[in-house]
One Martini backbone bead per residue (centre of mass of N, CA, C, O) as a GRO file, in nm:
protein
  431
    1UNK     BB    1   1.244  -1.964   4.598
    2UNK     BB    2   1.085  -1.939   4.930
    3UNK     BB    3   0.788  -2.093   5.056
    4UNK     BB    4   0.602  -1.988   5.347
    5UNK     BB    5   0.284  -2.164   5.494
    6UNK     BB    6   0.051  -2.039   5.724
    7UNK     BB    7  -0.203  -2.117   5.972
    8UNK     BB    8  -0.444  -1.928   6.194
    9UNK     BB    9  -0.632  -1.753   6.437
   10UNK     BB   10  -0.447  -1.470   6.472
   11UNK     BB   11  -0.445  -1.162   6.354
   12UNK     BB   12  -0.296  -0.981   6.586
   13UNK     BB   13  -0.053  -1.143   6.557
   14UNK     BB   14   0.071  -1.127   6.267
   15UNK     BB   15   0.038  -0.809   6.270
   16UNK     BB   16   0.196  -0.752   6.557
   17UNK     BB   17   0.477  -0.867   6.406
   18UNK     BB   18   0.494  -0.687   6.198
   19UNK     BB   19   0.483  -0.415   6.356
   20UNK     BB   20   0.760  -0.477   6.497
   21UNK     BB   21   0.906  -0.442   6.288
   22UNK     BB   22   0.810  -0.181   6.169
   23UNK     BB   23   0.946  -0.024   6.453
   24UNK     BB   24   1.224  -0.167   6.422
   25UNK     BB   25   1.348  -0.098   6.118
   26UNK     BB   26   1.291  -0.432   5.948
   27UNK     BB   27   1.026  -0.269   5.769
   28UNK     BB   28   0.739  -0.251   5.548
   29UNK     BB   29   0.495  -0.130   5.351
   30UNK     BB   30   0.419  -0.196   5.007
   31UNK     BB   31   0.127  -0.353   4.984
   32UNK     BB   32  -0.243  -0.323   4.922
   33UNK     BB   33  -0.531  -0.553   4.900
   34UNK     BB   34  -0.803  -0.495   4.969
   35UNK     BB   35  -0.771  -0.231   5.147
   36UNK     BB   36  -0.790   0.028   5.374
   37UNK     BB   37  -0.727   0.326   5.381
   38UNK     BB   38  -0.544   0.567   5.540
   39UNK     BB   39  -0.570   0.860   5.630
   40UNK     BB   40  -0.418   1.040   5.441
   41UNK     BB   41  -0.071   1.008   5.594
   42UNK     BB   42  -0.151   0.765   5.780
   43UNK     BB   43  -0.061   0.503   5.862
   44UNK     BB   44  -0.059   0.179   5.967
   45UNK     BB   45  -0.262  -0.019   6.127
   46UNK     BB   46  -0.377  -0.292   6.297
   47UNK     BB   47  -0.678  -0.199   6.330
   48UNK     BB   48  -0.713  -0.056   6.040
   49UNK     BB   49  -0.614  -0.379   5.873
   50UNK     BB   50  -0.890  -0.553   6.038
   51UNK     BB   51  -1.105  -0.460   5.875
   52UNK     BB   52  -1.086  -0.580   5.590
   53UNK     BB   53  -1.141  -0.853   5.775
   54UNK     BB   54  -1.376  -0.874   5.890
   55UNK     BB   55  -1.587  -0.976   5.708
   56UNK     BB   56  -1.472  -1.257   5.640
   57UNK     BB   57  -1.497  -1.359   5.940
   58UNK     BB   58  -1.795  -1.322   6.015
   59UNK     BB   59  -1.869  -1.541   5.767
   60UNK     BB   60  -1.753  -1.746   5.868
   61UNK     BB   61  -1.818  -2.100   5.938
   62UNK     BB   62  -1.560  -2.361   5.995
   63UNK     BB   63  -1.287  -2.209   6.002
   64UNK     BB   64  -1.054  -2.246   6.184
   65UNK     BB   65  -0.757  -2.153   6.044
   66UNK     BB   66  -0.804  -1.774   5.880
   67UNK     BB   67  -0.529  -1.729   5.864
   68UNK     BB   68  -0.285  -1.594   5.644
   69UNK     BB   69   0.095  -1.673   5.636
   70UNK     BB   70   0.336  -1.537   5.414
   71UNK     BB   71   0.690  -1.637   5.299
   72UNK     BB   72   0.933  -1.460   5.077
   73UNK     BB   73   1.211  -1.638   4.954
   74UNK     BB   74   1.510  -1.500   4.804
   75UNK     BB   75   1.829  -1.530   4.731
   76UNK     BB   76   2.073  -1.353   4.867
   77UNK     BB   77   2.178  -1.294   4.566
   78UNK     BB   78   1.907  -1.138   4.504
   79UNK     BB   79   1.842  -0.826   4.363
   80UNK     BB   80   1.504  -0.723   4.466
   81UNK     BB   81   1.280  -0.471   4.385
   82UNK     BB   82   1.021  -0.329   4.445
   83UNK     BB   83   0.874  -0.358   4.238
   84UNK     BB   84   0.921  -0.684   4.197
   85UNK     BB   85   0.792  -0.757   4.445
   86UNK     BB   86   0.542  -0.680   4.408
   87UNK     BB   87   0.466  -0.856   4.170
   88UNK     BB   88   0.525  -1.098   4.262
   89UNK     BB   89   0.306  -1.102   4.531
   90UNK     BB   90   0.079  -1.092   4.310
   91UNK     BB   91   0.183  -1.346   4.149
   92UNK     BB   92   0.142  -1.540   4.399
   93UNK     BB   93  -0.200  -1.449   4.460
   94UNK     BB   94  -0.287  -1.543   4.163
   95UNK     BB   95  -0.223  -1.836   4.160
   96UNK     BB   96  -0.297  -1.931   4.466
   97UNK     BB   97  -0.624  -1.801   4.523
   98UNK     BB   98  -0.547  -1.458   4.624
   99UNK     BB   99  -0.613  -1.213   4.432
  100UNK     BB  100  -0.929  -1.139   4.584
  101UNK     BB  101  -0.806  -1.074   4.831
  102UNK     BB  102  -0.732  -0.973   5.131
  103UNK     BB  103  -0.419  -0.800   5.188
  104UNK     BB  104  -0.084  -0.757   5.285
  105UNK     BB  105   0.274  -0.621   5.256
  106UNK     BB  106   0.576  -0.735   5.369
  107UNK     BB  107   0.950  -0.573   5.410
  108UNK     BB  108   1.217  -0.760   5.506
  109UNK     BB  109   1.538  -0.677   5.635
  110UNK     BB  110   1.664  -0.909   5.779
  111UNK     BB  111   1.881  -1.178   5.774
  112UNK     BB  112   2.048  -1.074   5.517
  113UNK     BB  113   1.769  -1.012   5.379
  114UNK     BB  114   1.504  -0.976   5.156
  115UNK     BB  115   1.149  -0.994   5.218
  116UNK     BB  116   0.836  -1.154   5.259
  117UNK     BB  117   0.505  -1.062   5.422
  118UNK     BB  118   0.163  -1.218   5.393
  119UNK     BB  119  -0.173  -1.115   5.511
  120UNK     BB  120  -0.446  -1.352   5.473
  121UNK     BB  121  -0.762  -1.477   5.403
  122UNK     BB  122  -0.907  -1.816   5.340
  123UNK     BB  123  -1.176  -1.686   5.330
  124UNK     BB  124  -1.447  -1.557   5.210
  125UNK     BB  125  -1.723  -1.332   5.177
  126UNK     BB  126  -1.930  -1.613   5.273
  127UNK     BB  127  -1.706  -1.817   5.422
  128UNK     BB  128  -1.594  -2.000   5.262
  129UNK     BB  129  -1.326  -2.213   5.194
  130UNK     BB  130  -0.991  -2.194   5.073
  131UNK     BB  131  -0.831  -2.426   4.911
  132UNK     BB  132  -0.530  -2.655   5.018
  133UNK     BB  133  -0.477  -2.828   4.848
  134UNK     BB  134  -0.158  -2.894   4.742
  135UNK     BB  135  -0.020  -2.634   4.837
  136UNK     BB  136   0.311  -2.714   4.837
  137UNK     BB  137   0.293  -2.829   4.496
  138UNK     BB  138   0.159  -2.496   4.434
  139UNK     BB  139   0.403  -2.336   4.534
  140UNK     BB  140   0.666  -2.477   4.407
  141UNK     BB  141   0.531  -2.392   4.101
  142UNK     BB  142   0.556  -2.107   4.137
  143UNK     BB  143   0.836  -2.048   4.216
  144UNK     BB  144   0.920  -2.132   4.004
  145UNK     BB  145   0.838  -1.942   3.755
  146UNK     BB  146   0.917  -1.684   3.872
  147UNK     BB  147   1.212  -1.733   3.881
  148UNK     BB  148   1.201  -1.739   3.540
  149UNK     BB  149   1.020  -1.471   3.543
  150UNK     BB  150   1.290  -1.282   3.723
  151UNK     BB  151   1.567  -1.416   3.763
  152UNK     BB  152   1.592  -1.625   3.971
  153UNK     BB  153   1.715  -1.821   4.192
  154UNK     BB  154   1.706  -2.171   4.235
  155UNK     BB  155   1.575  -2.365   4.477
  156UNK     BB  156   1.706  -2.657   4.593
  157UNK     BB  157   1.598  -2.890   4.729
  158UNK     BB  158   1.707  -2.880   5.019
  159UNK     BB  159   1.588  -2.642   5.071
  160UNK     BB  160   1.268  -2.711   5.036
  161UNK     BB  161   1.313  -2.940   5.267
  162UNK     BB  162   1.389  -2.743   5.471
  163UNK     BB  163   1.389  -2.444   5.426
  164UNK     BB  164   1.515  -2.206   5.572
  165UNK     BB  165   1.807  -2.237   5.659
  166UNK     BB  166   1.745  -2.042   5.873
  167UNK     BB  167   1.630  -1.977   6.233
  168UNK     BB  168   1.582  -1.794   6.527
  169UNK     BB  169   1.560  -1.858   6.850
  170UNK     BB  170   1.255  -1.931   7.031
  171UNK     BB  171   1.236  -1.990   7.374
  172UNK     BB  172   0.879  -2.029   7.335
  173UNK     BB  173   0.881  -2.288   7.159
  174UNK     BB  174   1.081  -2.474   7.251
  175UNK     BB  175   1.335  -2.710   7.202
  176UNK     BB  176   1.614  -2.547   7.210
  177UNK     BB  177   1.815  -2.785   7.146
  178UNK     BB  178   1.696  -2.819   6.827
  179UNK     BB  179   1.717  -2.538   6.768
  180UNK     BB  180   2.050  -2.470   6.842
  181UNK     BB  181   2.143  -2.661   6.642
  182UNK     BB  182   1.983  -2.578   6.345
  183UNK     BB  183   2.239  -2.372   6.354
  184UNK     BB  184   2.476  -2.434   6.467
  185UNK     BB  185   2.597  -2.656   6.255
  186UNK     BB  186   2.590  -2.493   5.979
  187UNK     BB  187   2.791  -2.255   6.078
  188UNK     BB  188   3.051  -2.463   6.152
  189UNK     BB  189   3.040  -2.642   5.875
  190UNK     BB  190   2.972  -2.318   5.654
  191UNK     BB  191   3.143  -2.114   5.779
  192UNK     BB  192   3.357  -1.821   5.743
  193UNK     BB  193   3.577  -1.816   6.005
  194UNK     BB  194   3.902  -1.664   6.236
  195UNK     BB  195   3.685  -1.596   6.490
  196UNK     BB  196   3.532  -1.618   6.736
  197UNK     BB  197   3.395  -1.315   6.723
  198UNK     BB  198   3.292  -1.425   6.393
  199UNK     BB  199   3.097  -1.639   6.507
  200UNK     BB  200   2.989  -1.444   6.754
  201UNK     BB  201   2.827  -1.260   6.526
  202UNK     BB  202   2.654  -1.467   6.369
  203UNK     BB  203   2.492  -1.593   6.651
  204UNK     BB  204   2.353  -1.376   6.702
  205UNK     BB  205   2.118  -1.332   6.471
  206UNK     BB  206   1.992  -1.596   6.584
  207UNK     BB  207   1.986  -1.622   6.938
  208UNK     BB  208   2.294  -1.658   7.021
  209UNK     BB  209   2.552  -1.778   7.247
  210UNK     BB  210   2.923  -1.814   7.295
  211UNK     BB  211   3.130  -1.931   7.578
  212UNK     BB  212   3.429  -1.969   7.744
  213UNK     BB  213   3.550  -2.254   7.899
  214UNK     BB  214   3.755  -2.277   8.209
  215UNK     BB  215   3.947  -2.464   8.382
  216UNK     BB  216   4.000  -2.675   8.632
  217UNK     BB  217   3.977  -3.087   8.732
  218UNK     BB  218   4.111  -3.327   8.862
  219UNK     BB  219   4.430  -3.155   8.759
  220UNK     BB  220   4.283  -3.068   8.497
  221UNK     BB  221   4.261  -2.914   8.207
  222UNK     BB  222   3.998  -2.698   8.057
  223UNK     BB  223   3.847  -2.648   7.698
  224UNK     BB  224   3.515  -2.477   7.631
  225UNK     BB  225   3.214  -2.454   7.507
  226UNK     BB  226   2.901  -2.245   7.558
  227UNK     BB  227   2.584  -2.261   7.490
  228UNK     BB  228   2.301  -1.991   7.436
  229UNK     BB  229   2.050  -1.838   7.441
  230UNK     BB  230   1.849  -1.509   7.343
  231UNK     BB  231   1.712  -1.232   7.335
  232UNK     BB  232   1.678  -0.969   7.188
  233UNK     BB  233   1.900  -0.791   7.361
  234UNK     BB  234   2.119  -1.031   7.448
  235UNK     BB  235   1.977  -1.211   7.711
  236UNK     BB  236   1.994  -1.451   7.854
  237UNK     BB  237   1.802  -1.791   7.782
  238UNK     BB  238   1.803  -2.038   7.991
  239UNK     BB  239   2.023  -2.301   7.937
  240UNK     BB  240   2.302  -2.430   7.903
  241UNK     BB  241   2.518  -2.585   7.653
  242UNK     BB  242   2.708  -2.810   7.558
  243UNK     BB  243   2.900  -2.858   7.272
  244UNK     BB  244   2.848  -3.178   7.252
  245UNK     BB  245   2.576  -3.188   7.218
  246UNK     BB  246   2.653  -3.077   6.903
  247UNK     BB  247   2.917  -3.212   6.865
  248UNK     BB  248   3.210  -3.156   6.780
  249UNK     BB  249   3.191  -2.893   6.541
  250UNK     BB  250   3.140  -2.705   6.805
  251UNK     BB  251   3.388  -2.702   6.908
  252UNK     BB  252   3.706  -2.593   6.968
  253UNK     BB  253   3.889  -2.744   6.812
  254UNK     BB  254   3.693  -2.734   6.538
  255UNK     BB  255   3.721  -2.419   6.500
  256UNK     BB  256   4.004  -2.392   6.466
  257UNK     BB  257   4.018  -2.559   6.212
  258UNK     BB  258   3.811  -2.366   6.053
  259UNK     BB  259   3.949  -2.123   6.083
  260UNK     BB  260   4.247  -2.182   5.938
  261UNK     BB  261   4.098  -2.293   5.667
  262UNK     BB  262   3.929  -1.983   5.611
  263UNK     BB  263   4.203  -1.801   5.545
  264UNK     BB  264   4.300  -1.979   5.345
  265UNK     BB  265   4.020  -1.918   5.172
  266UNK     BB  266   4.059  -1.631   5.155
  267UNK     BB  267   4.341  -1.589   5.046
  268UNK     BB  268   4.233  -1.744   4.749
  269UNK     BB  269   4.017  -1.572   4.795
  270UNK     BB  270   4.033  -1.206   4.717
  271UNK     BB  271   3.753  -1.154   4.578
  272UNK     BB  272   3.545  -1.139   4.801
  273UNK     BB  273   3.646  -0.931   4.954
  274UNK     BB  274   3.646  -0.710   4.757
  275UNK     BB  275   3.312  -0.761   4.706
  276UNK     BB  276   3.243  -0.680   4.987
  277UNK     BB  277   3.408  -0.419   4.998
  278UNK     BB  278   3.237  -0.268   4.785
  279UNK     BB  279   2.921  -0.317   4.881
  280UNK     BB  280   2.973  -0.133   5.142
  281UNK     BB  281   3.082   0.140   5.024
  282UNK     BB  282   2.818   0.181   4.857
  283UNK     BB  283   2.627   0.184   5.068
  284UNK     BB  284   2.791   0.438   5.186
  285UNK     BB  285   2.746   0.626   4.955
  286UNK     BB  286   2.418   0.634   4.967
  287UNK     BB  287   2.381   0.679   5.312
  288UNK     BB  288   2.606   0.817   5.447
  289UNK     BB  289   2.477   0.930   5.759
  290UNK     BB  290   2.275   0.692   5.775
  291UNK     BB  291   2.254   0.403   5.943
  292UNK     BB  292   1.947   0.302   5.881
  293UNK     BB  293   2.030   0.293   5.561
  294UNK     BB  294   2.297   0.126   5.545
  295UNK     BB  295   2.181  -0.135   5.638
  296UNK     BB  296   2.008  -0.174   5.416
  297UNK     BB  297   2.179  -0.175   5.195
  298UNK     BB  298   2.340  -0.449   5.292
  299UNK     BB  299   2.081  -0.625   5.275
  300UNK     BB  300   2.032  -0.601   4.975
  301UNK     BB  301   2.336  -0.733   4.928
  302UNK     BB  302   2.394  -0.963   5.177
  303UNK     BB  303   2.485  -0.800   5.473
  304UNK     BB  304   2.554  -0.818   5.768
  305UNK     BB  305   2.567  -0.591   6.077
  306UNK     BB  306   2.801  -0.536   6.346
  307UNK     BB  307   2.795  -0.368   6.642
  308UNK     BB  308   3.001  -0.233   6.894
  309UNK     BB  309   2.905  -0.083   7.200
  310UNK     BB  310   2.950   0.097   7.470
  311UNK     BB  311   2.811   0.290   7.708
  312UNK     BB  312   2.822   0.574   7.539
  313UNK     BB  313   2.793   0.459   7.192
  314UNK     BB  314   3.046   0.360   7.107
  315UNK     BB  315   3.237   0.197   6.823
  316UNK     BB  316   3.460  -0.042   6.837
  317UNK     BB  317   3.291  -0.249   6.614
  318UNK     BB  318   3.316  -0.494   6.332
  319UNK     BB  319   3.088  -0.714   6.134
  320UNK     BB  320   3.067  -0.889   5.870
  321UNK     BB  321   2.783  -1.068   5.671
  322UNK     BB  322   2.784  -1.304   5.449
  323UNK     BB  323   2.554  -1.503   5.289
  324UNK     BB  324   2.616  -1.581   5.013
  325UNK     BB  325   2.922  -1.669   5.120
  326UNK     BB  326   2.975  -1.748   5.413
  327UNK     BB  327   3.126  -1.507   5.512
  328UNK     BB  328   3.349  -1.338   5.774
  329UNK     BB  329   3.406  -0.989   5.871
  330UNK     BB  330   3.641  -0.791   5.962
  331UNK     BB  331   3.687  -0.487   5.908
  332UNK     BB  332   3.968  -0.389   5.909
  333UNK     BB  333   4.022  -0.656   5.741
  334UNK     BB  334   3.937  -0.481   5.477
  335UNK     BB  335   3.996  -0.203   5.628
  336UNK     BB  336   4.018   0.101   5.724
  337UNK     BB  337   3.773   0.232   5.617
  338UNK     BB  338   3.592  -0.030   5.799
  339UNK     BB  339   3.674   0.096   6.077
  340UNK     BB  340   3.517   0.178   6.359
  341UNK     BB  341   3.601   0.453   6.353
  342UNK     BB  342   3.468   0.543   6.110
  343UNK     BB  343   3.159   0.473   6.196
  344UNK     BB  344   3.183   0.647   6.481
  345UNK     BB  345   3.208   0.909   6.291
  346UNK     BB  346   2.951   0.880   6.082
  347UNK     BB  347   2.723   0.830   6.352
  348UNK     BB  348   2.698   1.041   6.552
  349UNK     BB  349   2.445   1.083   6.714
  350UNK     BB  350   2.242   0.797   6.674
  351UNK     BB  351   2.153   0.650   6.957
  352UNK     BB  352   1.820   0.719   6.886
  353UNK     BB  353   1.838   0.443   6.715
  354UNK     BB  354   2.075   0.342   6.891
  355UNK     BB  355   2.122   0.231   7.150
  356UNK     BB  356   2.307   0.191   7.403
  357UNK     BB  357   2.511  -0.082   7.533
  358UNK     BB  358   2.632  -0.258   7.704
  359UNK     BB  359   2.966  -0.348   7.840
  360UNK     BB  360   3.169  -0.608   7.784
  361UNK     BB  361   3.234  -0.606   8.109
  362UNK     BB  362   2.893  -0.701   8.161
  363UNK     BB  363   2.861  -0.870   7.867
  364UNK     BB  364   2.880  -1.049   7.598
  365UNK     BB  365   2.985  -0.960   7.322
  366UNK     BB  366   2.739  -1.077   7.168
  367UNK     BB  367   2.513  -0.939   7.295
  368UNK     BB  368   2.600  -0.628   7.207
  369UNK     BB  369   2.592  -0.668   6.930
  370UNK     BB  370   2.320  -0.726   6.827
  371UNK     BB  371   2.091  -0.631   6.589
  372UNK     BB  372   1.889  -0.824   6.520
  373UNK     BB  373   1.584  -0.997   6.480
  374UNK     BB  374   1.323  -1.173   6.492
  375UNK     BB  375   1.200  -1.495   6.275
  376UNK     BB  376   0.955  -1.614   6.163
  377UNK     BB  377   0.865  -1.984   6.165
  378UNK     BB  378   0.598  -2.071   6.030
  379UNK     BB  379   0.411  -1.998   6.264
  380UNK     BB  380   0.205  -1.937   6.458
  381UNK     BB  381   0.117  -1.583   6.576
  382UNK     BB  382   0.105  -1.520   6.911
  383UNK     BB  383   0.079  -1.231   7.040
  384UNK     BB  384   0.256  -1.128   7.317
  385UNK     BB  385   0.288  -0.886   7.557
  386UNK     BB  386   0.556  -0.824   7.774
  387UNK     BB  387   0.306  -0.646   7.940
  388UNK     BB  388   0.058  -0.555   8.107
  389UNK     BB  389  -0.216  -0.393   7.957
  390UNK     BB  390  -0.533  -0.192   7.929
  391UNK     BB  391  -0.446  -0.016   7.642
  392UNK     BB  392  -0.412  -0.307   7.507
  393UNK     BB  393  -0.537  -0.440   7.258
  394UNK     BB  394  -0.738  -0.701   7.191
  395UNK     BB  395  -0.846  -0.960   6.981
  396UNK     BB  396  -1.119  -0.857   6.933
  397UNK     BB  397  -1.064  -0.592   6.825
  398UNK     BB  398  -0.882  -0.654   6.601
  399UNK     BB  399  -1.142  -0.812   6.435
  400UNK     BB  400  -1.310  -0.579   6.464
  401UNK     BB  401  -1.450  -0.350   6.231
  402UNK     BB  402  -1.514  -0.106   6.444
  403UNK     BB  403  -1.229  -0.042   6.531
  404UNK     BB  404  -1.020   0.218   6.636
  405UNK     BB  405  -0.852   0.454   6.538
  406UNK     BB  406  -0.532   0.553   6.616
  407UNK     BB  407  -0.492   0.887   6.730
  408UNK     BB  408  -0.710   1.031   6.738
  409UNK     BB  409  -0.752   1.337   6.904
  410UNK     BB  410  -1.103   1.294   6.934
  411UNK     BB  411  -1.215   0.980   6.927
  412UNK     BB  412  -1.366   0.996   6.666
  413UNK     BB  413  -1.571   0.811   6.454
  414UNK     BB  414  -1.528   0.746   6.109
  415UNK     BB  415  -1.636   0.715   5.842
  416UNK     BB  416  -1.692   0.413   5.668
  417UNK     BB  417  -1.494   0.318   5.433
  418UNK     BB  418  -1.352   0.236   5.119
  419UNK     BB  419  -1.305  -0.018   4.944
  420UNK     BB  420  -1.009  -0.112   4.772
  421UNK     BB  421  -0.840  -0.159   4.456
  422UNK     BB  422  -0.479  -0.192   4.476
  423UNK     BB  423  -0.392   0.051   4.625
  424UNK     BB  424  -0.061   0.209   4.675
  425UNK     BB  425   0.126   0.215   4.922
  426UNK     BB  426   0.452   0.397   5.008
  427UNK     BB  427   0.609   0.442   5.363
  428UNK     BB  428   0.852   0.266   5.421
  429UNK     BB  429   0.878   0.373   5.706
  430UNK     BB  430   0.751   0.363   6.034
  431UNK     BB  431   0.719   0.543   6.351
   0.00000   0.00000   0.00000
């Protein structure tokens, strides 16, 4: 298990990145710790849940950056339940000092794995900062211990010293050639695929697109391929990159020999194949005719599912994605059972939980395949809203202790509640 740990300045930031996560059904709130309760069954709202933190940030003295995000990342081969992930959770925040602070508890399933995101502040009540001395090998020896006690995959130093194996590219964070060489370069010389098409399947989760360019110049016959960002969309952003910049190994050359090898790998190893495709099963078997609990069950055993749909919303391909053993696969050549008519015809009329996406015909099949959301990078999340609103909190609001809770009927202001001692409140998907 790796964990990373941010230090930030703005509250509304790291929780707006978690509701956003849980607003696109790729969250849920698993519980909260010195939490203030949402009245009756109404869920959790970023208002609501930066009350319990106001106490602690208005008496904070002089710690510049108290907001405290933390992301715990176990093995993708570990398939950790929810129980566990809570346990864990608790256990990971009172070994490191933070067990008797308010904290928030978010489940993400996207990007192959489900982890943990948990959000909550360096100061206590007296406004005093709770010390982060060798914090880095602190937390080393717990995620060590944690793992022995839970009996999950113990993770590799290489592991430790580069952090999460791959993060999705955000077009904002700037260095763009350095954030896309840190996936594409991985991919192309780790992950085994078949085609080009399942190459650019597992690259769009991570917001690349990659294209092939042909054509003459000075009589000679050229083929390579071009890389760009994407943003949430599947919509290029930023300048595109010859494969060139990132080593051979991106280039077309380099992945048809890997198409190649990896066929061959698949071939010898059948007992793969099978594996994958019992896990999908089972989940089609769990999820009946749900989608978004589909994705889920596959996301829970290390799986993600990448779906083309046409102008109509019809599902015409399939691309499933092993992350525990790096290999890709087409549904057909896994079988009938898990060929797009299949899928297209299990999840008929959910187009409103999955809008129907652009057809290949007017942007690359890359971008319309994507389904999955981008990932925390281990940095302070300053969340700015798409387009400006008069009506959308501002960080003030969100840090003030007497925030509003939004929804309410009539607009008044309910009596101040008391916080409560790990009260667990287990929501699933909030809509």
């Amino acid at each position: 298990m790796i964990a990373k740990i941010s230090h930030g300045g703005s509250l509304y930031g790291v929780l707006a990145y978690n509701q956003i996560k849980v607003d696109e059904l790729h969250a849920d709130v698993l519980f909260g710790n010195r939490i203030i309760e949402p009245p009756g069954d109404n869920p959790y709202t970023i208002e609501h849940i930066s009350r319990s933190f106001g106490d602690y940030l208005t008496a904070n003295r002089k710690t510049e950056k108290p907001i405290l995000h933390i992301s715990l990342n176990p093995d993708p081969k570990d398939c950790v339940s929810e129980e566990q992930f809570i346990k864990l959770a608790e256990q990971y925040m009172q070994r490191m000092g933070f067990g008797d602070q308010p904290y928030i508890v978010y489940r993400h399933n996207d990007i192959g794995r489900e982890h943990l995101h948990i959000v909550s502040v360096r100061v206590d009540e007296t406004g005093r900062a709770i010390s982060d001395s060798y914090e880095h090998e602190r937390s080393m020896k717990v995620c060590r211990e944690l793992e022995q006690q839970f009996d999950l995959t113990p993770a590799t130093k290489k592991e430790w010293k580069e952090g999460l194996p791959l993060s999705p590219v955000d077009y904002e964070c700037g260095n763009l050639k350095g954030q896309l060489a840190g996936v594409i370069r991985p991919i192309a010389r780790e992950w085994r695929f078949q085609s080009l098409g399942e190459y650019r399947a597992v690259l769009s989760l991570y917001g690349i697109t990659v294209d092939e360019v042909k054509g003459e110049y000075g009589g000679r016959e050229y083929h390579g391929l071009s890389y760009s960002a994407t943003d949430k969309d599947g919509n290029k952003v930023g300048k595109p990159f010859k494969s060139s910049v990132f080593g051979k190994e991106a280039g077309i050359a380099a992945l048809e020999k890997r198409m190649l090898s990896s066929a061959a790998w698949v071939k010898s190893h059948k007992d793969i194949a099978t594996d994958t495709a019992a896990r999908i099963a089972s989940a089609m078997q769990t999820a009946g005719r749900d989608r978004v609990l589909f994705e889920r069950e596959l996301m829970r055993q290390g799986i993600g599912v990448v779906f083309r749909t046409n102008d109509a919303g019809r599902i015409y391909g399939t691309t499933f994605i092993d992350h525990a053993d790096k290999t890709v696969f087409n549904g057909s050549r896994l079988g009938k059972e898990f060929s797009a008519n299949v899928f297209n015809d299990l999840f008929a009329g959910q187009d409103g939980i999955h809008p129907p996406q652009t057809s290949e015909v007017e942007r690359p099949a890359q971008q319309q395949e994507h389904t999955g959301a981008s990932q925390w990078n281990g940095h302070d999340t300053e969340y700015q809203p798409d387009h400006k609103d008069n009506t959308a909190p501002n960080v003030a609001d969100a840090l003030s202790l007497f925030a509003p809770v939004q929804g309410g009927a009539s607009g008044d202001q309910p009596a101040p509640p008391q916080r409560k001692k790990k009260k667990r409140r287990r929501y699933g998907r909030q809509q």
